[in-house]
C-alpha positions in Angstrom: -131.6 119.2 -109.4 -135.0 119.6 -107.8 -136.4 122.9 -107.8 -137.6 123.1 -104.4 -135.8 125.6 -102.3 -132.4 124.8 -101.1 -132.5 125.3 -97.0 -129.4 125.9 -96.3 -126.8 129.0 -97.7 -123.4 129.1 -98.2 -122.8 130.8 -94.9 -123.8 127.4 -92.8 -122.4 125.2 -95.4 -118.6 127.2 -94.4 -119.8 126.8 -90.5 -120.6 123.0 -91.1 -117.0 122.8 -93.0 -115.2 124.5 -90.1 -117.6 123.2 -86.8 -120.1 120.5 -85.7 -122.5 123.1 -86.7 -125.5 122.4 -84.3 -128.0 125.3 -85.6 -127.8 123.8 -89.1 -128.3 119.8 -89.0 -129.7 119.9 -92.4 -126.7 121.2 -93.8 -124.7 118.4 -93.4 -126.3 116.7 -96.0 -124.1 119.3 -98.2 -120.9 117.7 -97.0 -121.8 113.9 -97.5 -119.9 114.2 -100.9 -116.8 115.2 -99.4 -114.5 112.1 -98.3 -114.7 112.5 -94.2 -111.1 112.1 -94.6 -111.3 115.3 -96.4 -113.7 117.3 -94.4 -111.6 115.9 -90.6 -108.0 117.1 -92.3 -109.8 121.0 -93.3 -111.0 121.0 -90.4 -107.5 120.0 -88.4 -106.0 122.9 -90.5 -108.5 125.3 -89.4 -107.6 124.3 -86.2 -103.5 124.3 -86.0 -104.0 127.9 -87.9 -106.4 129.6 -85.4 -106.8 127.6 -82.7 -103.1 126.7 -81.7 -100.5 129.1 -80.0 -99.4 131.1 -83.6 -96.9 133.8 -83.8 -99.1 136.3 -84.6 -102.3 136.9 -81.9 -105.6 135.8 -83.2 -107.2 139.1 -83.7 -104.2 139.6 -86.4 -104.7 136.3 -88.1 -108.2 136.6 -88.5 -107.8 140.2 -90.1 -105.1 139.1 -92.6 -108.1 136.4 -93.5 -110.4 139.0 -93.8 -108.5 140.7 -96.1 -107.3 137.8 -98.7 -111.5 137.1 -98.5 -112.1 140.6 -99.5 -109.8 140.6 -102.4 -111.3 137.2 -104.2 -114.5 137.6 -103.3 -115.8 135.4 -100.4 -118.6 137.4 -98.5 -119.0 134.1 -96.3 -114.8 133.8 -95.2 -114.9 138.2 -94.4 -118.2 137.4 -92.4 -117.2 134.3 -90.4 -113.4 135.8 -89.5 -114.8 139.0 -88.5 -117.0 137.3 -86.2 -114.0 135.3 -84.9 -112.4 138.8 -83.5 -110.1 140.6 -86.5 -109.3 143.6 -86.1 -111.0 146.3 -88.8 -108.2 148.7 -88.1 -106.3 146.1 -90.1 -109.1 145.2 -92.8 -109.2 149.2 -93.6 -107.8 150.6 -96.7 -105.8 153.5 -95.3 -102.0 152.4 -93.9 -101.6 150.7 -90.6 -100.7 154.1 -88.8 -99.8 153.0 -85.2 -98.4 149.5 -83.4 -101.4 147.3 -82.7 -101.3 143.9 -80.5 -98.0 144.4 -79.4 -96.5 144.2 -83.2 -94.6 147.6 -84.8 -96.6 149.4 -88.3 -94.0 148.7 -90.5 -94.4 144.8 -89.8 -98.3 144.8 -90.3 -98.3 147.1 -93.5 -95.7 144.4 -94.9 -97.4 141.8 -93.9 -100.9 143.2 -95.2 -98.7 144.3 -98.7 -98.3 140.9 -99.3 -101.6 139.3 -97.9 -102.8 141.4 -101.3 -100.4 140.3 -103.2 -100.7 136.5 -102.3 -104.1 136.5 -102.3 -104.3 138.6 -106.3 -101.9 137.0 -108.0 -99.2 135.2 -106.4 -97.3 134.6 -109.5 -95.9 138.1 -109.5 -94.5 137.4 -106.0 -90.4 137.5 -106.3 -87.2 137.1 -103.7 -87.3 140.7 -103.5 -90.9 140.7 -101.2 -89.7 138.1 -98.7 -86.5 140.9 -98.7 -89.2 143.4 -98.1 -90.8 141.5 -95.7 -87.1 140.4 -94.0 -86.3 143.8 -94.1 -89.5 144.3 -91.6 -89.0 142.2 -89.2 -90.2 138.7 -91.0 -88.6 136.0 -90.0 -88.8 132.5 -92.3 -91.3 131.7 -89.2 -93.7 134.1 -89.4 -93.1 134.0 -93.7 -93.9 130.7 -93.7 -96.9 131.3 -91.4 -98.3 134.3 -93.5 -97.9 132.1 -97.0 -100.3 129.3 -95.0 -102.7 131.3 -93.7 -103.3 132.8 -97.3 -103.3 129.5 -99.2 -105.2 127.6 -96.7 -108.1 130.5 -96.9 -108.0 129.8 -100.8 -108.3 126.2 -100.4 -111.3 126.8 -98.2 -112.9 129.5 -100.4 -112.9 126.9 -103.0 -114.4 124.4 -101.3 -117.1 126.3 -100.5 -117.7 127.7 -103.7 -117.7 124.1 -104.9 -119.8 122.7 -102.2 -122.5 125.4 -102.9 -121.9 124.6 -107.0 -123.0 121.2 -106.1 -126.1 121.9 -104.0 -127.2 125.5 -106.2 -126.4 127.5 -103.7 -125.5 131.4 -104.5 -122.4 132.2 -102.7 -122.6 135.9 -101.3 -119.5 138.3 -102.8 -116.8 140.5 -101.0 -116.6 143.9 -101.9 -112.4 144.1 -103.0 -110.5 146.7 -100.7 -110.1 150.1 -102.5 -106.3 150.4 -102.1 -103.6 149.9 -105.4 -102.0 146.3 -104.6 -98.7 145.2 -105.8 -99.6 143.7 -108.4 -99.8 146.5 -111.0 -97.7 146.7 -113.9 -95.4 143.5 -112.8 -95.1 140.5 -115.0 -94.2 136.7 -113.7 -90.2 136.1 -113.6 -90.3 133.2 -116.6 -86.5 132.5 -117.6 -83.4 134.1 -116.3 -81.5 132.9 -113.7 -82.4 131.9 -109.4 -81.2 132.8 -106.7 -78.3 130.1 -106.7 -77.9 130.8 -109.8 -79.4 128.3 -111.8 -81.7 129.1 -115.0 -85.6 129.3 -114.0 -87.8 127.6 -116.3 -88.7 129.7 -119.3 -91.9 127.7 -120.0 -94.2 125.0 -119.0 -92.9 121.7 -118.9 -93.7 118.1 -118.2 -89.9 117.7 -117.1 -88.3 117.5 -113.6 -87.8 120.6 -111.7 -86.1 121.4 -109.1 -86.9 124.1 -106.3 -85.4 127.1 -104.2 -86.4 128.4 -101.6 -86.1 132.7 -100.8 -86.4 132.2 -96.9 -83.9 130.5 -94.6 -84.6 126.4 -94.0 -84.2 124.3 -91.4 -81.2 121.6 -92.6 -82.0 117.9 -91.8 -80.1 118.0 -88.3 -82.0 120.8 -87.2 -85.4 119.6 -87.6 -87.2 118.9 -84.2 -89.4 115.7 -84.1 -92.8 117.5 -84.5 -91.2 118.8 -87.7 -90.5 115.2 -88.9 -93.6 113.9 -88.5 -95.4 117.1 -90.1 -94.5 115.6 -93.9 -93.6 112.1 -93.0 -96.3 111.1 -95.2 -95.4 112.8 -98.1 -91.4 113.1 -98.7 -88.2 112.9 -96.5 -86.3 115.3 -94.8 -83.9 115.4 -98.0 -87.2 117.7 -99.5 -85.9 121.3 -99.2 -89.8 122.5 -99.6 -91.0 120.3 -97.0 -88.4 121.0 -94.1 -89.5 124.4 -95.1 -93.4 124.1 -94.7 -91.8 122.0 -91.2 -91.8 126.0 -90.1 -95.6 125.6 -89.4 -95.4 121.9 -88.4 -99.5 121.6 -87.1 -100.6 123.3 -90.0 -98.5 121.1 -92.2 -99.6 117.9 -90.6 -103.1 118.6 -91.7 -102.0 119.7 -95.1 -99.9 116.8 -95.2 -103.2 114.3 -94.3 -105.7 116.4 -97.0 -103.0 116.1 -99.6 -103.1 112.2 -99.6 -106.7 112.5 -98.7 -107.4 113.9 -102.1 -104.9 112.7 -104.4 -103.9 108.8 -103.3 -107.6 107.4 -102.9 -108.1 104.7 -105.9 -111.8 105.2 -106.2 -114.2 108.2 -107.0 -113.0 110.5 -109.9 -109.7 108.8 -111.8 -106.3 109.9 -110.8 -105.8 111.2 -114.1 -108.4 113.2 -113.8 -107.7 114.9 -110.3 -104.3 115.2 -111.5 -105.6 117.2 -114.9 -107.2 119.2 -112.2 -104.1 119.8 -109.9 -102.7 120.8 -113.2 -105.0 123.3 -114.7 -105.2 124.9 -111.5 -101.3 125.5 -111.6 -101.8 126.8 -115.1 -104.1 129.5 -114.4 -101.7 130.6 -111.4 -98.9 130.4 -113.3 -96.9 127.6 -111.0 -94.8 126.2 -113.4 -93.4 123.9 -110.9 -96.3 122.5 -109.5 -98.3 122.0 -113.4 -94.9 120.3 -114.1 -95.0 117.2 -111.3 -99.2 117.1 -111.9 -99.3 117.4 -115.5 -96.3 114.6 -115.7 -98.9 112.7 -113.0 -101.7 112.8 -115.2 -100.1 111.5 -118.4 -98.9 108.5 -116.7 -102.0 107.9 -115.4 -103.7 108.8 -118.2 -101.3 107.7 -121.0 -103.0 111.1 -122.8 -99.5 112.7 -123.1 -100.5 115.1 -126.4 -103.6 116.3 -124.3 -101.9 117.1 -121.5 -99.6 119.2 -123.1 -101.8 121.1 -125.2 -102.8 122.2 -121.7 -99.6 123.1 -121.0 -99.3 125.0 -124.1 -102.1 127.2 -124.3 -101.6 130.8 -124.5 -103.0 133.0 -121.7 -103.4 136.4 -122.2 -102.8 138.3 -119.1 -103.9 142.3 -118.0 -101.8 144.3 -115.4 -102.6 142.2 -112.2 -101.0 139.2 -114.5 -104.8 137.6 -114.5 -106.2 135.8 -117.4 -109.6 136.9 -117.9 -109.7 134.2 -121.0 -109.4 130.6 -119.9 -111.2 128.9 -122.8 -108.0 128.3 -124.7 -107.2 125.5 -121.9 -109.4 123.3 -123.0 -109.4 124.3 -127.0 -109.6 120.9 -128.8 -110.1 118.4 -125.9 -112.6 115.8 -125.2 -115.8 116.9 -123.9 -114.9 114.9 -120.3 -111.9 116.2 -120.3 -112.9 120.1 -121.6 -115.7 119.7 -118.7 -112.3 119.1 -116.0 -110.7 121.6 -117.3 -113.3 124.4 -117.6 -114.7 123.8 -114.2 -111.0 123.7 -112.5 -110.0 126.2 -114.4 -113.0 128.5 -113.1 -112.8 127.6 -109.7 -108.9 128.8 -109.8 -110.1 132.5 -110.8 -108.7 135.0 -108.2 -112.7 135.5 -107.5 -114.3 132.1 -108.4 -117.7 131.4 -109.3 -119.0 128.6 -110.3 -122.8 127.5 -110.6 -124.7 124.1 -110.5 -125.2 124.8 -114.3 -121.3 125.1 -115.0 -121.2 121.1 -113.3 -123.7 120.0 -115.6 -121.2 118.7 -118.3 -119.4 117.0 -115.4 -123.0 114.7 -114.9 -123.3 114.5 -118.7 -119.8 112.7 -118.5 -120.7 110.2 -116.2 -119.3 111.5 -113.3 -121.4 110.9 -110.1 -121.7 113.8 -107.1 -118.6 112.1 -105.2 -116.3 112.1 -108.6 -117.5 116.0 -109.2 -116.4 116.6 -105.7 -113.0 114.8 -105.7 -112.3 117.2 -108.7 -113.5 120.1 -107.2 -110.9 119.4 -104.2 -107.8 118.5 -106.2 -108.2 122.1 -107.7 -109.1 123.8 -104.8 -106.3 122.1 -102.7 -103.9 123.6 -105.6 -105.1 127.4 -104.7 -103.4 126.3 -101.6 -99.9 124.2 -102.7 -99.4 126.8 -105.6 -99.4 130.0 -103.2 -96.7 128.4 -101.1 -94.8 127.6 -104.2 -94.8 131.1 -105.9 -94.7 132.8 -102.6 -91.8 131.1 -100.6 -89.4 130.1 -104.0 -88.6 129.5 -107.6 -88.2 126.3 -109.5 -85.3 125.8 -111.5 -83.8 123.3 -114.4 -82.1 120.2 -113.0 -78.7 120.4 -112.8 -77.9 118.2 -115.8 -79.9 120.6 -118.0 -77.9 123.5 -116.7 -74.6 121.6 -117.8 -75.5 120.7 -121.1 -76.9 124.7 -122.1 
């Protein structure tokens, strides 16, 4: 890393991300790691989510962004959505006290309620918030809509954070709002049984799950062909999730595009290796579901199926909000490649990430160019995003045969 000054902050490299920045050509040189598949599909999501007719009016959208930023840390995502028009009296820490846009009190203090819960520690999200939220005035819609927004501004937090990681660029904090989340004093549902009645997963596995929604789905029939096409790429309408995410079909065509953007390319970092991130990401959110199908990725690719689950295994002690402050035991007794991985997805998936050009260095001592450090850095930022829609919208469960035999 040269030690002449970087000309560029983490402010413009976000704009650059989001725009064709024109006051910054010189940033762009931050973004040539990025696959341009990568950097066109954020940028379509960006789009479908604030750009596009939404069921919520723009000033609303961008506040409920403002407030996830606020609560894990991103001075440059509060900045840029203030200055696209959110609404403070929604960004304030005292209760929504009158109807604002056209929507009732009740529906933005939900909504806000679980903004900070999402955007904490979405682990401790249960069937009994999307009851809260039904209860005022949520549709699966608008559910489905909220659950987006907050994922896809963790996914772009973390890209950022990487992106400025890569370049040593200081990323400016958010000060955390001053009002008592949801969070406090829950613990993650591990065990017991679903919604339908099945037995949730106790522990982290390498096995099949299956998965259930909490919000009213579209069935196969139903499904218009704009919601077809929205996750043609990635399953078929048999996929209870994805007729689900079909809800926000724009936003899931982009997220549908990144996905294989990230994940199916054969060269740059090794599958096994963005999968080991997708995976430790899922760990330290506590998505069973989603560390199941990406750790089971990453041993196949990897044929590494005792490191892998040492992953899985680790033990991570976790305070009130159910955050582990401790992540080291994830990559206790590893490689040095793959304890590099690890650590640095595993630090990027903090519910306020930092990460510095210094914590990459082990990445470059492994051999791994800019372009491979970047891929990684996407596969776990891209999980911020696929595990909040897991543990916010259902609950996996144990195939059916493994009920049976119990």
């Amino acid at each position: 890393m040269s030690d002449a000054p970087t000309p560029f902050d983490a402010h413009q490299i976000l704009a650059a991300v989001l725009t064709e920045s024109p006051e910054a050509p010189e940033v762009r040189a931050a973004l040539t790691a990025l696959r341009p598949e990568v950097l066109a599909h954020t940028r379509e999501a960006y789009d479908a989510l604030y750009r596009s007719e939404q069921l919520l009016p723009a000033p609303v959208l961008h506040a409920l962004a403002v407030v996830a930023a606020d609560w894990q840390g991103s001075g440059p995502l509060a900045q840029w959505h203030a200055a696209q028009g959110a609404d403070a009296r929604l960004t304030a820490a005292d209760p929504i006290a009158t109807d604002l846009h056209g929507l009732g009190a009740t529906l933005l203090n939900a909504l806000r309620d679980h903004v900070d819960l999402l955007s904490i520690s979405p682990a401790l999200i249960g069937r009994e918030d999307q009851e809260r939220l039904r209860g005022a005035g949520v549709d699966s819609s608008l559910a489905v809509l909220v659950s987006q927004l907050v994922s896809f501004e963790s996914y772009l937090q973390r890209l950022v954070v990487g992106l400025a990681a890569l370049h040593g660029v200081e990323v400016p904090t958010a000060i955390a709002p001053t009002r008592s989340p949801l969070t406090r004093g829950r613990a993650a549902a591990h065990g017991g049984p679903t919604v339908t009645g099945r037995t949730r997963p106790s522990a982290f596995t390498r096995e099949v799950l299956q998965w259930e929604p909490w919000i009213a789905v579209p069935g196969e029939d139903e499904l218009t062909e704009h919601q077809r096409a929205s996750f043609a790429s990635k399953s078929s309408t048999n996929s209870v999730y994805f007729r689900m995410l079909s809800l926000t079909p724009g936003i899931t065509t982009a997220r549908s595009a990144l996905d294989n953007a990230i994940f199916l390319p054969r060269d740059g970092a090794p599958k096994a290796e963005r999968e080991l991130a997708a995976a430790v990401t899922s760990k330290v959110n506590d998505c069973i579901y989603c560390a199941s199908v990406h750790a089971r990725k990453s041993a196949g690719f990897s044929q590494r199926e005792n490191d892998v689950d040492a992953l899985l295994a680790a033990d991570l002690v976790r305070d009130g909000d159910w955050i582990a402050a401790d992540l080291a035991p994830l990559a206790a007794d590893q490689d040095p490649r793959w304890s590099a991985v690890i650590t640095v997805a595993a630090e990027l998936s903090r519910p306020r990430p930092r990460l510095t050009s210094a914590d990459l260095e082990p990445l470059r001592e492994s051999d791994l160019t800019t372009a491979g450090i970047a891929d990684l850095l996407t596969a776990a930022a891209f999980f911020a995003w696929a595990n909040r829609l897991m543990l916010s919208l259902g609950e996996p469960s144990l195939p059916d045969a493994e009920r049976a035999a119990a």
